[in-house]
C-alpha positions as CSV (number, residue, x, y, z in Angstrom):
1,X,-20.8,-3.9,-6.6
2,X,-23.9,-3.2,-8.1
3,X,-25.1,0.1,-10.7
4,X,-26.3,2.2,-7.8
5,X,-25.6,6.1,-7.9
6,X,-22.2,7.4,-6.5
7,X,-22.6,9.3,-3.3
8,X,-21.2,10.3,0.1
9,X,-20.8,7.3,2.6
10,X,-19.4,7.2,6.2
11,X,-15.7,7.6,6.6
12,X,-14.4,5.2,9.4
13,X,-11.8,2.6,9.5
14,X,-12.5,-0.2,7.3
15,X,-12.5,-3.2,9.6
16,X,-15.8,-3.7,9.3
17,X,-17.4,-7.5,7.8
18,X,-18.0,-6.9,3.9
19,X,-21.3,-7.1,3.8
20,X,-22.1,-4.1,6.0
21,X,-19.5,-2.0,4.5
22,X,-21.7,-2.6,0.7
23,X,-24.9,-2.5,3.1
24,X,-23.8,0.9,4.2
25,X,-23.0,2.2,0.8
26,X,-26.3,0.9,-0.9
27,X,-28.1,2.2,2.2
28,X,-26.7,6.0,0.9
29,X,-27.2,5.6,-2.7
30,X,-31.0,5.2,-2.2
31,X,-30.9,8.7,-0.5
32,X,-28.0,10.1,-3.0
33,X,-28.1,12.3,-5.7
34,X,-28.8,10.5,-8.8
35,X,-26.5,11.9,-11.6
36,X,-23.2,10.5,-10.1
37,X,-21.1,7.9,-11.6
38,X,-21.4,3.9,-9.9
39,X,-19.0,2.3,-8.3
40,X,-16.3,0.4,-9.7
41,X,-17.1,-2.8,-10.9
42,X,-16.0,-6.1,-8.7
43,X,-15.2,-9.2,-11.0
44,X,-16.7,-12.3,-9.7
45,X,-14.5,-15.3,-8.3
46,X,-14.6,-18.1,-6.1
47,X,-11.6,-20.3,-4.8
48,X,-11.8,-22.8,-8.1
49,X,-11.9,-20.0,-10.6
50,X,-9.3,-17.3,-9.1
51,X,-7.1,-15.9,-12.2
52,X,-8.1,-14.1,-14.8
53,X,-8.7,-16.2,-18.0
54,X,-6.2,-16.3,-20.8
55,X,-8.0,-13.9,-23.1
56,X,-8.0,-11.5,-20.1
57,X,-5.2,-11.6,-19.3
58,X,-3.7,-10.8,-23.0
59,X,-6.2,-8.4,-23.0
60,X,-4.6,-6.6,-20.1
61,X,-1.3,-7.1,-20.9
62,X,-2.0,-5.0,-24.2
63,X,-3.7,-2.5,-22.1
64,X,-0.1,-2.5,-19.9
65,X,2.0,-2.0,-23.1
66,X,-0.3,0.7,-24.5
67,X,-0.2,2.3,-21.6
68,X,3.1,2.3,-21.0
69,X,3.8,3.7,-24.7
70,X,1.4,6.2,-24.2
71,X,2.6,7.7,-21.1
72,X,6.3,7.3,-22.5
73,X,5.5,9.6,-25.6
74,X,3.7,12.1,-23.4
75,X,6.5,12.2,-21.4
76,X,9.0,12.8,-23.8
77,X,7.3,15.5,-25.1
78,X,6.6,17.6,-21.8
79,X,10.0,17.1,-20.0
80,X,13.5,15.2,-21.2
81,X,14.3,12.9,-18.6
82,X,14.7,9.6,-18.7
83,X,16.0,6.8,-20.7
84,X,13.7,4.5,-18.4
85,X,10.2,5.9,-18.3
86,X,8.2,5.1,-14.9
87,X,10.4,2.5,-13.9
88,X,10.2,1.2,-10.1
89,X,12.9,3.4,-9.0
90,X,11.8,6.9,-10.6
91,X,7.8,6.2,-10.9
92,X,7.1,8.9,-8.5
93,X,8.6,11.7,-10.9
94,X,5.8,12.7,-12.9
95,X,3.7,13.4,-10.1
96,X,2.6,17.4,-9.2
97,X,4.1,18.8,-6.3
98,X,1.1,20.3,-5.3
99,X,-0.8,17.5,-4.9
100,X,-1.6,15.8,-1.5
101,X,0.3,12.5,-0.9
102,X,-3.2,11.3,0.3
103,X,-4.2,11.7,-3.5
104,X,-1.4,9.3,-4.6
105,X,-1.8,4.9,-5.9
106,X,1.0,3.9,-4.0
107,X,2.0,0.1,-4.0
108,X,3.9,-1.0,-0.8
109,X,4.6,-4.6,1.5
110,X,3.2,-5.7,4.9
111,X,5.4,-7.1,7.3
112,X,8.7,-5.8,5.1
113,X,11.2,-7.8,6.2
114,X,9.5,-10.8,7.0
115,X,11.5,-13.3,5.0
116,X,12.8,-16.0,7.9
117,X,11.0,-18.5,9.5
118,X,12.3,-21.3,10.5
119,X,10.3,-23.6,8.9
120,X,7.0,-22.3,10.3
121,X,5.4,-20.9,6.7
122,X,2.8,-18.5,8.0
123,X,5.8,-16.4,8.9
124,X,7.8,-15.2,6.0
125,X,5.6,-12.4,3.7
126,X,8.3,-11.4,1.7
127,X,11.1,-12.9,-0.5
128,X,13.0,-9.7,-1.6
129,X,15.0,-7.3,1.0
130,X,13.7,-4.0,1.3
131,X,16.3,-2.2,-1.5
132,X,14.6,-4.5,-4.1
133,X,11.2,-3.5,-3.1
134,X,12.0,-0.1,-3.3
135,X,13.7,-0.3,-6.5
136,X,10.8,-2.4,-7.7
137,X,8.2,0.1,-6.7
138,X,7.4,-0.2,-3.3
139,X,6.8,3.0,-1.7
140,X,5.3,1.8,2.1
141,X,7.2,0.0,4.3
142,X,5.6,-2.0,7.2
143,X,8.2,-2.0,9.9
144,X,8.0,-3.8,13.1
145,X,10.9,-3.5,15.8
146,X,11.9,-5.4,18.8
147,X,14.0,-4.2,21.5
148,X,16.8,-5.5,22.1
149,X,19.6,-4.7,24.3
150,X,20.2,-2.8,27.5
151,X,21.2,1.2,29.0
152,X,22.6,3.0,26.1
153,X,23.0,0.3,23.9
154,X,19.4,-0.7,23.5
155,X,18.3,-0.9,19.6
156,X,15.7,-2.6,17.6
157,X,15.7,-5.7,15.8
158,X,13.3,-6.5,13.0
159,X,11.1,-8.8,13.9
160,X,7.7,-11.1,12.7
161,X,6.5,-12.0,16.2
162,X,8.6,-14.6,17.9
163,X,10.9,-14.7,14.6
164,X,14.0,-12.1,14.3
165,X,14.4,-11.1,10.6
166,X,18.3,-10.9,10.2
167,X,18.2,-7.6,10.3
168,X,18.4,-4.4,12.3
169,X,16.5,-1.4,12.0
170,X,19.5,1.0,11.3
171,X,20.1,-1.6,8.2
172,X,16.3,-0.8,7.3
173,X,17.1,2.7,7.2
174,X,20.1,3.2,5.5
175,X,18.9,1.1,2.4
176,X,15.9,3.5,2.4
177,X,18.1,6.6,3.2
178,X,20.4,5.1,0.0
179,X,17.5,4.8,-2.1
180,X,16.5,8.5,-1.6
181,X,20.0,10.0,-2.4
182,X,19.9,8.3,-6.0
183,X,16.3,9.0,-6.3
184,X,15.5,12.2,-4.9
185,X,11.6,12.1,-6.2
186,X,10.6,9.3,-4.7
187,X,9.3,9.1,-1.2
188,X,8.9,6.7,1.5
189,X,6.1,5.8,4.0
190,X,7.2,3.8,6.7
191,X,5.3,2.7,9.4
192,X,6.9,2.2,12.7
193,X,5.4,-0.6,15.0
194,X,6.8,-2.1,18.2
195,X,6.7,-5.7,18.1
196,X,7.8,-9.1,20.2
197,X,9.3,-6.8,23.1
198,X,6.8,-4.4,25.7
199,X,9.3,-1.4,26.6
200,X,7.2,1.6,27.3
201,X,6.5,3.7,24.4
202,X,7.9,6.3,26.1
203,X,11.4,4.6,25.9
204,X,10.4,3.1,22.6
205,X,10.2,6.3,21.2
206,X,13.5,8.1,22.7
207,X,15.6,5.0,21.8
208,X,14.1,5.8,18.0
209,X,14.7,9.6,18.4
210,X,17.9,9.6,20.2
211,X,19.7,6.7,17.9
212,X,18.1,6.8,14.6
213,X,16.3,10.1,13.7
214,X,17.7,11.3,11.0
215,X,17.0,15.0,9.2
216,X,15.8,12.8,6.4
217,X,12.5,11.8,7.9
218,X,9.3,13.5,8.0
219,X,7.9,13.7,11.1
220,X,4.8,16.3,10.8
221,X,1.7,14.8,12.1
222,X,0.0,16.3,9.0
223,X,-0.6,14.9,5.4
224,X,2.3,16.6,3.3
225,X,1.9,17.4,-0.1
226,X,3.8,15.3,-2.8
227,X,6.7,18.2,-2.7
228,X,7.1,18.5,0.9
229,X,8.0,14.6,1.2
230,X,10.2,13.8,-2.0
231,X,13.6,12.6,-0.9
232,X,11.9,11.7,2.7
233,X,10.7,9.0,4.9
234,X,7.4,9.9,5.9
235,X,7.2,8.9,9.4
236,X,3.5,6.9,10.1
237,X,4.3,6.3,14.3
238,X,2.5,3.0,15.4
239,X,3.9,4.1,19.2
240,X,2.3,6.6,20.8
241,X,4.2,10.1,20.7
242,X,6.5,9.1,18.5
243,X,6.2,11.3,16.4
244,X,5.0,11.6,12.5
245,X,1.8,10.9,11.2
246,X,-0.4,9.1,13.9
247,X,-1.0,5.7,12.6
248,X,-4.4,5.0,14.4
249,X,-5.8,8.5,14.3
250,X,-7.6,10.7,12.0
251,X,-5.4,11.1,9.0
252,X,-5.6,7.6,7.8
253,X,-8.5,5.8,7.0
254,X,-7.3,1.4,7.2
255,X,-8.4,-2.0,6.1
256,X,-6.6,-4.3,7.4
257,X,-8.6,-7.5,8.4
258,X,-5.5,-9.6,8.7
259,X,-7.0,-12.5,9.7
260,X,-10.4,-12.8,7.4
261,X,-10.9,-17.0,6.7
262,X,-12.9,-16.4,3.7
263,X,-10.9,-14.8,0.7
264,X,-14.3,-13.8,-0.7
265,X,-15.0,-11.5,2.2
266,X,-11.2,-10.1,2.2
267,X,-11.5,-9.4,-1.3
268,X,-15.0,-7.4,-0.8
269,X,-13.0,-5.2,2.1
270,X,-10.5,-4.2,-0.6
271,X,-12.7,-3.3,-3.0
272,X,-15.3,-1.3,-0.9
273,X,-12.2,0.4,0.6
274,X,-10.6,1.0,-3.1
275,X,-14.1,2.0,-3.8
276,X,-14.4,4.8,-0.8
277,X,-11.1,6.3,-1.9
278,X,-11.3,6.8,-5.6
279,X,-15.3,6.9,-6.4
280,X,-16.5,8.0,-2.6
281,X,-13.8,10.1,-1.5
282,X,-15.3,13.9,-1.0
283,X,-13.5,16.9,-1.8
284,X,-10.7,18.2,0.9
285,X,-10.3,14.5,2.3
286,X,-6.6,13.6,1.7
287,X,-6.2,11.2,4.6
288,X,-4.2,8.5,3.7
289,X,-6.3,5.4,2.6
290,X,-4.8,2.4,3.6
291,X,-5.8,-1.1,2.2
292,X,-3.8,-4.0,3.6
293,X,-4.1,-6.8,0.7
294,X,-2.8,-9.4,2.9
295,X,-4.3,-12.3,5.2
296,X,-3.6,-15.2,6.5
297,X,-6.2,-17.7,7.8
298,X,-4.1,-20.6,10.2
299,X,-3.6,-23.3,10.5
300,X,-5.3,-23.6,6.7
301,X,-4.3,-20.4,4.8
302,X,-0.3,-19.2,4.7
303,X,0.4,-15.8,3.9
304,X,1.4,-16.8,0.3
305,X,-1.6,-19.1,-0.6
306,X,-3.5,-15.9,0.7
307,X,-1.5,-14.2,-2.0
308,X,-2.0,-16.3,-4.7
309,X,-6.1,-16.7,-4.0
310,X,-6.2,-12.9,-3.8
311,X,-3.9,-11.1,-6.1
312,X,-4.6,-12.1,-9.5
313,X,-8.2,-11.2,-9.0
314,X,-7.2,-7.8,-8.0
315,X,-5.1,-7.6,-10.7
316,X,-8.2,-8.1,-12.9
317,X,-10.1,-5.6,-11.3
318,X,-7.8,-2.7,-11.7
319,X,-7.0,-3.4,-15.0
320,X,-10.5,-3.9,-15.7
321,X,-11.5,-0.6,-14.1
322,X,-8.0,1.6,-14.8
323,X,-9.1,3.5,-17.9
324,X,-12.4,4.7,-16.3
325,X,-11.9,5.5,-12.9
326,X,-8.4,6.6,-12.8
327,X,-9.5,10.2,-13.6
328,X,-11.6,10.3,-10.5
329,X,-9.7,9.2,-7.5
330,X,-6.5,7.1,-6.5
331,X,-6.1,3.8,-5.1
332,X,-4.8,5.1,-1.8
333,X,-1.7,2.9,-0.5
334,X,-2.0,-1.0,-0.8
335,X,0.6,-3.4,1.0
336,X,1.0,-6.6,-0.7
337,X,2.7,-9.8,0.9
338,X,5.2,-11.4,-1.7
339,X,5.8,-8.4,-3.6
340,X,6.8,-8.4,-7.0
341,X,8.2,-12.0,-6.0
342,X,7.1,-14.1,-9.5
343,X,7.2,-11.5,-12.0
344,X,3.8,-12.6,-13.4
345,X,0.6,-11.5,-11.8
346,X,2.2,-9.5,-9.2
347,X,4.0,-7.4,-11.6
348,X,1.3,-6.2,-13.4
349,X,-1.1,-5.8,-10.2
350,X,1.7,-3.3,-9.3
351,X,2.8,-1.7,-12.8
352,X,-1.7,-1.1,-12.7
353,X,-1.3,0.7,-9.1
354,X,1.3,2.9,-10.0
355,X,0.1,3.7,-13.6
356,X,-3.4,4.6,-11.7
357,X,-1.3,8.3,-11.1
358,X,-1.3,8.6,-14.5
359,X,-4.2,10.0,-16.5
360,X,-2.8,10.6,-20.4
């Protein structure tokens, strides 16, 4: 990104090629005002240089710790709660009711239980089950459901295309249903996707509502605020009619180029979208930005090469840009594959999303 002006850029779905989305927003800042702040900073990479050197990364690590202290002591001193300060399972406790959910860094996983297959390695995404995510941090699941069976007994299996996951979508829910009784702050967004089977969505959608709806979902097709959806799965339906908020419509506002060969160009598409929700983001937008961190590039890139070319990067750049800009917008919600899986550079890339909510 370069020092142009902040201003107001258009709003669509990010699955546009980099270089038009940074075309579009240098286009605006020539006709902007002049006395806004510029854009977050992008730290260069290529493929042979990808993590962050070992000065940097001590140097963030400290930033982590003081952080961390920080917000403990400030914590302690406006409310006694607990003995485990912003930890994955609880770091949604601090955050104001009031506030949109829209308005919120949330860390999450794409394809969530993709963990099986069979050998072919451009399959699994994930190595932990969904209760670890969640008790890691995660706060969106990606959720994709075959289905299977016949007449009354027709249910959904979890699958990754061709590949069933081991597990079924009531299994899903329950850990997430669990997870909410013991930690009634936290949320859930889950989005609901058929996948590997072509039932109408009409039937898609009444085998969901008449076997697995449960009181605990939120199924509003509007953004809720932060206290409207504690204790919840918000429901984001990727069927039509299915009810919750509409996946492909107007409330959320997604990158998700999935597919993008060249990690340079993937990584630009996060950043211009991190960039449109926290430093472009106007007043009264609360959509739900969405920025899929994921790709895969076959029969060359897996989904965990993509991982390790792409995260640690990322983690530079918000703990690069963390003290500055997290007092003018959030992150929005950003799906990882292999979450939390090394405890190294993942961690932190997810300990800097969710201490983005933070401003002490």
């Amino acid at each position: 990104m370069t020092d142009s002006p902040d201003l107001e850029i258009p709003m669509a779905s990010v699955h546009d090629d980099a270089e038009t989305k940074l075309a579009e927003i240098s286009t605006a800042a020539a006709d902007g005002p002049t006395d806004l702040p510029p854009a977050m900073t992008r730290p260069a990479f290529t493929e042979a240089d990808l993590r962050p050197t070992t000065s940097q990364a001590a140097s963030f690590a400290a930033l982590r710790t003081e952080l961390s202290e920080a917000v403990g002591q400030r914590l302690l001193r406006a409310r006694a709660k607990p003995t485990e300060l912003l930890t994955g399972k609880d770091w949604m406790y601090y955050l104001p009711d009031g506030n949109s959910i829209g308005r919120v860094s949330i860390p999450g996983t794409h394809e969530s239980c993709a963990r099986y297959g069979k050998g072919n390695i451009f399959v699994p995404c994930q190595t932990l089950d969904v209760a670890d995510q969640l008790d890691r941090g995660c706060r969106f699941l990606d959720i994709r459901c075959r289905v299977v069976g016949s007449g009354s007994d027709m249910s959904f299996a979890i699958h990754h295309g061709a590949y069933y996951q081991n597990i079924m979508f009531g299994d899903v829910q329950q850990k997430c249903a669990d997870f909410l009784y013991s930690h009634p702050s936290e949320f859930i967004l889950m989005r609901v996707k058929q996948e590997y089977s072509h039932e109408s969505d009409e039937d898609f959608r009444d085998i969901f509502k008449n076997r697995y709806l449960r009181s605990y979902y939120y199924t509003d097709g509007s953004i809720p605020t932060v206290g409207q959806a504690r204790g919840k799965i918000v429901l984001l339906g990727d069927v039509a009619g299915l009810g919750g908020i509409n996946y492909g419509g107007s409330n959320l506002v997604i990158q998700d180029d999935y597919s993008q060969d060249d990690p340079n160009v993937k990584f630009d598409e996060i950043w211009a979208q991190a960039n449109a929700s926290v430093v472009y983001r106007q007043p009264g937008d609360d959509r739900l930005y969405v920025n899929y961190v994921s790709a895969n590039d076959p029969p060359w890139i897996a989904p965990d090469g993509y991982a390790d070319l792409i995260q640690p990067p990322l983690y530079d750049a918000i703990w690069g840009n963390i003290e500055q800009w997290r007092t003018v917008g959030q992150l929005g919600v950003m799906p990882l594959d292999f979450f939390d899986s090394d405890g190294g550079w993942n961690e932190g890339l997810i300990s800097g999303i969710i201490y983005w909510n933070y401003n002490w």
